[in-house]
Wavefront OBJ file of the C-alpha trace (Angstrom):
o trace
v 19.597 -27.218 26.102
v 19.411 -23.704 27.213
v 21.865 -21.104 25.352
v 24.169 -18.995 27.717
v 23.557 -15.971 25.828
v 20.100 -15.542 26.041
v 20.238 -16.575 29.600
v 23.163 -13.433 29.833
v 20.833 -11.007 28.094
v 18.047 -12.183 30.105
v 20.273 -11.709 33.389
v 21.218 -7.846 31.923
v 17.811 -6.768 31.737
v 16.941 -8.268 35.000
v 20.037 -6.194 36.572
v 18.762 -3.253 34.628
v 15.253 -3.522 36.319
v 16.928 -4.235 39.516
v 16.727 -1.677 42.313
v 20.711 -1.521 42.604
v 21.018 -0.221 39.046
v 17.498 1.955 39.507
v 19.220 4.145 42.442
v 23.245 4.088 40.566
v 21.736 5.272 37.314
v 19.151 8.110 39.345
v 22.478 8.967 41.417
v 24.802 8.884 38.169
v 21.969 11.492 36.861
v 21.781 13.841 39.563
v 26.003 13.735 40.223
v 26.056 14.720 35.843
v 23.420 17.069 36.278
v 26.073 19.068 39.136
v 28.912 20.552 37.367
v 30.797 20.911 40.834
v 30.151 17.643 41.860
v 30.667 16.405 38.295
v 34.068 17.771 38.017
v 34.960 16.858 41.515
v 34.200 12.873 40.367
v 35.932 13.240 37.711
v 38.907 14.705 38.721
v 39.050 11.948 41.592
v 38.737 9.071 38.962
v 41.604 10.929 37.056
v 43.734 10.941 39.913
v 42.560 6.998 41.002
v 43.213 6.080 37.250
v 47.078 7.548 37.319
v 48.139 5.726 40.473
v 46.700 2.593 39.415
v 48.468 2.915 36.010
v 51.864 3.756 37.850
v 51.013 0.742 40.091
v 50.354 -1.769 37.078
v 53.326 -0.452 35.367
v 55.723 -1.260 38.848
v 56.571 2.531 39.111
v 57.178 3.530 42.735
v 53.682 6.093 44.032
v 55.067 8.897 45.849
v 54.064 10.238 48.857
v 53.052 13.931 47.815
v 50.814 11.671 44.871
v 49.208 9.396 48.231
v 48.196 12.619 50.070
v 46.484 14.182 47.306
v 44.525 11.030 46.519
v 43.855 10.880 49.717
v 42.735 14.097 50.255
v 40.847 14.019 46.730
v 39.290 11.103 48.428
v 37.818 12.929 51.677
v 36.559 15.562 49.082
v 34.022 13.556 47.385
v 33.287 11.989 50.632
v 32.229 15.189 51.843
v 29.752 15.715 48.898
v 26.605 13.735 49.975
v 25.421 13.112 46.319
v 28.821 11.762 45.073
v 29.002 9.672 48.656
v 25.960 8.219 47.948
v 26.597 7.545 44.485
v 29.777 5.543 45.764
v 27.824 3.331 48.148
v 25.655 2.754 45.069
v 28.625 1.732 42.818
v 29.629 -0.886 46.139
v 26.377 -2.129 46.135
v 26.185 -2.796 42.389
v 29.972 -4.392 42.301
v 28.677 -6.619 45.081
v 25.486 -7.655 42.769
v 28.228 -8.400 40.212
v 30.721 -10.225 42.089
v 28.152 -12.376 43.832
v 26.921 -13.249 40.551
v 30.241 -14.032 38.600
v 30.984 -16.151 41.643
v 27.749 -18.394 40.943
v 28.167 -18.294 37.208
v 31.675 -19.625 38.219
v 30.761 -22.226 39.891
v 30.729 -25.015 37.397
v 34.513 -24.422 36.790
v 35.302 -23.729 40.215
v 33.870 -27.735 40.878
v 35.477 -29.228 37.725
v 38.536 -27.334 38.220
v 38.638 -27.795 41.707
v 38.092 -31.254 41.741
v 40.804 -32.184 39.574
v 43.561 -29.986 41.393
v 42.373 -32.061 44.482
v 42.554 -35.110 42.766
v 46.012 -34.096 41.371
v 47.122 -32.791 44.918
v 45.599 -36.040 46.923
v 45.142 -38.460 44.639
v 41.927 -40.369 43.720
v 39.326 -39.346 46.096
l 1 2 3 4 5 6 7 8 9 10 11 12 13 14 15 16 17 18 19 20 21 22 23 24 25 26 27 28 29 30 31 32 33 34 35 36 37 38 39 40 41 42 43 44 45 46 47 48 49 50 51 52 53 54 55 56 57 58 59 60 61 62 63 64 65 66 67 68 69 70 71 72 73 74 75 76 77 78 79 80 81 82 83 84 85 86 87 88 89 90 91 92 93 94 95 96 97 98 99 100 101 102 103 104 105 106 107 108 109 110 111 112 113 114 115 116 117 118 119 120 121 122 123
């Protein structure tokens, strides 16, 4: 019977020699190499992190805190290197997502079987 975990650290390496993690990490470099760009990032992620905190925590966003995300946002947009390293970050969260959702699907067909059978009756 194979073990999960070794399959998990096999799958990790593979993703490591994959060439969506290959282009984030040589993007990550270049954007931590930039102190501009660096600090730009960063003070993006600090100002995505707040709202979603004040989101998860029910407190009302204002709109003065929506317009400087927003234009935060178009900032690093602007900056070629951080844009790309965004579209690399997509990529690799699509890599990710596809694979939880076939790692999934064992429970997805047990689990969804039974709330069928549950909902319908024997099928």
């Amino acid at each position: 019977m194979a073990n999960p975990y070794d399959q998990a650290h096999e799958l990790a390496r593979v993703l490591k020699e994959s060439e969506e993690f290959s282009k984030l990490k040589e993007l990550h470099e270049v954007v931590n190499s930039d102190d501009v760009a660096k600090r730009m990032l960063d003070n993006f992620r600090q100002v995505q992190m707040e709202l979603q905190q004040k989101q998860m925590q029910g407190a009302q966003i204002s709109e003065e805190e929506i317009q400087n995300a927003q234009k935060q946002f178009e900032l690093v947009q602007q900056h070629e290197t951080i844009s790309k390293l965004m579209e690399a970050e997509q990529r690799m969260s699509q890599v990710i997502g596809d694979i939880n959702k076939i790692i999934t699907e064992p429970l997805e067909e047990l689990y969804g079987a039974q709330g069928q059978q549950a909902e319908g009756g024997e099928q």
